[in-house]
Structure formats: structure tokens, C-alpha cells
C-alpha positions in Angstrom: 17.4 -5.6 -46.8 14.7 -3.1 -48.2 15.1 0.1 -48.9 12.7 0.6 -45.4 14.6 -1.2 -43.3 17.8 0.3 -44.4 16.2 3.6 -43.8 15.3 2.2 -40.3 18.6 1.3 -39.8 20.3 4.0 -40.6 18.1 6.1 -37.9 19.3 3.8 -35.4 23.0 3.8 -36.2 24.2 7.0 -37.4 25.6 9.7 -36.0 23.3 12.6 -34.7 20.2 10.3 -33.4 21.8 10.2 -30.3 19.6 11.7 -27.3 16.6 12.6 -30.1 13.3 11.8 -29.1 10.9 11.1 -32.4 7.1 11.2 -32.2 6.1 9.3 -35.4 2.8 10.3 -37.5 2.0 10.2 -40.6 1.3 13.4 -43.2 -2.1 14.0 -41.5 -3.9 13.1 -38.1 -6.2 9.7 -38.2 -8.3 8.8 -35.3 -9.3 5.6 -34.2 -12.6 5.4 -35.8 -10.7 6.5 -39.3 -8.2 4.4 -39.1 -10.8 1.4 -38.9 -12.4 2.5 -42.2 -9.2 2.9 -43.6 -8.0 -0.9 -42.6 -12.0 -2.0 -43.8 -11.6 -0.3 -47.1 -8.1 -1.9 -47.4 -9.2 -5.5 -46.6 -12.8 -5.4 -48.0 -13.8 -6.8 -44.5 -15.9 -4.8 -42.2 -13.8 -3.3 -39.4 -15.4 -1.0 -37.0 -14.0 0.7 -33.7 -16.5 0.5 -30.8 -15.7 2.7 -28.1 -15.9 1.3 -24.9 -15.9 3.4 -21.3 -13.0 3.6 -19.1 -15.0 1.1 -17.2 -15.8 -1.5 -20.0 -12.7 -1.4 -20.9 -11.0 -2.1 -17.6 -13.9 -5.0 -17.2 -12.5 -6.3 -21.0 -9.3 -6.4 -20.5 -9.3 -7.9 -16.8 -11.8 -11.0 -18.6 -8.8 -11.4 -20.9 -6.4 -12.1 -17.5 -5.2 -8.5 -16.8 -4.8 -7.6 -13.1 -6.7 -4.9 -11.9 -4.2 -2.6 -11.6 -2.6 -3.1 -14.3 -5.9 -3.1 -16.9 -6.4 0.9 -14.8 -2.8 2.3 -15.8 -3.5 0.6 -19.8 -6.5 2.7 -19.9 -5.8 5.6 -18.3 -2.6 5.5 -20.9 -4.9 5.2 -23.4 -7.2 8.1 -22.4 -5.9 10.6 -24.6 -6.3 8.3 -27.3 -9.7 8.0 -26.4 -10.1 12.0 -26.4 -8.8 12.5 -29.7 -5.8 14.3 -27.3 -3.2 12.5 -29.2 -4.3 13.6 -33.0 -1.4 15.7 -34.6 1.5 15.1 -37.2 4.8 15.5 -36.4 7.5 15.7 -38.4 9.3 12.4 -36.8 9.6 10.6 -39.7 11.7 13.3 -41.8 13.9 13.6 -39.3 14.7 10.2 -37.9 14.4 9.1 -41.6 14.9 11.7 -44.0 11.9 11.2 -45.9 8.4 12.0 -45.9 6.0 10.0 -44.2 3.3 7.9 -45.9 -0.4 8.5 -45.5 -1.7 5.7 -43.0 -4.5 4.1 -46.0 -1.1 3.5 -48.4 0.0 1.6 -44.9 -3.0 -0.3 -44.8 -3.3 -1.1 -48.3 0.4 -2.4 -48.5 -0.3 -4.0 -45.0 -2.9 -5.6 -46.0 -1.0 -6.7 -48.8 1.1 -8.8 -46.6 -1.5 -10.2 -44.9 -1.7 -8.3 -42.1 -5.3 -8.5 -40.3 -6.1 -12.0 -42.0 -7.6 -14.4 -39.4 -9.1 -12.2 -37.4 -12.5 -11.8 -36.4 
């Protein structure tokens, strides 16, 4: 087991998780559009975030086999996304964890790493 998924682990099992609620970010805010450039930079492929109305979306995702109702609720979850609402750091990580979190473009480079993101298009 890694030294991360011991970590995990750990959060999950130990005494004084119990009843915490953790909202996860990393050491600064990244929207949407930045965390694109960040996964383009770390796969040397061109990946951009279009934004698409409410509407759009709802017509997207209901092309792809969504119901109706349930392609509404998805994007009116995902509204404050949209908005930039959603953009803070928390301190989640040290406390679930006990360590600092890591900025999201080491993620994507080490993701990236691994393969994530190959294949698609």
C-alpha cells in the first residue's frame, strides 16, 4: 500500500473522523477553465473547457440518454461550479489527512503520469 493510500486509510479508520465533514481543495482555488490548462500543459494535448448554458447542457446530457429530469437537477448541482461559487481552499486535507495538500498541476502531472486522460478525445 502507498504511503497515500495508507494516509487515506488512516482517515477513514481512526479514531476522531467520526461525524467530520471534509471539503477537500487543494493549497489554492482552480476553476474549470484553469484546471483544463493545467491537465493540457500536463499531457502536451490541447484541452479546453467550453462553457455551455444551463440549457446546452441539459440538451447534451439528455442526447447522451439522461432523462429530463434528471439532466435539470445535474446542472442545477453544477451551477455553482459554473459561477465560480465553489472556488475556495479548505483546509480538508490537513485535517482528514494530516498533511498538506498538493497543488492541483503536481496532480495532473503525476496523473498524467499514470495515464490518466489517454484515449480521449
Amino acid at each position: 500500500m502507498t504511503g497515500s493510500a495508507i494516509a487515506r486509510n488512516h482517515a477513514l479508520t481512526e479514531d476522531g473522523h467520526d461525524r467530520q465533514v471534509y471539503e477537500l481543495s487543494g493549497p489554492r482555488a482552480v476553476t474549470i477553465a484553469e484546471a483544463a490548462a493545467e491537465i493540457s500543459a500536463a499531457t502536451g494535448r490541447e484541452i479546453r473547457y467550453v462553457p455551455l448554458s444551463p440549457e446546452d447542457f441539459v440538451a447534451e446530457l439528455t442526447a447522451s440518454g439522461w432523462s429530463p429530469g434528471d439532466a435539470a437537477d445535474f446542472a442545477e448541482a453544477m451551477a455553482p461550479l459554473r459561477r465560480d461559487l465553489d472556488s475556495h481552499v479548505s483546509d480538508g486535507v490537513r485535517r482528514a489527512l494530516g498533511r498538506e495538500p498538493r497543488d492541483f498541476s503536481e496532480y495532473a502531472k503525476a496523473a498524467a503520469a499514470a495515464g490518466a486522460w489517454q484515449g480521449v478525445s
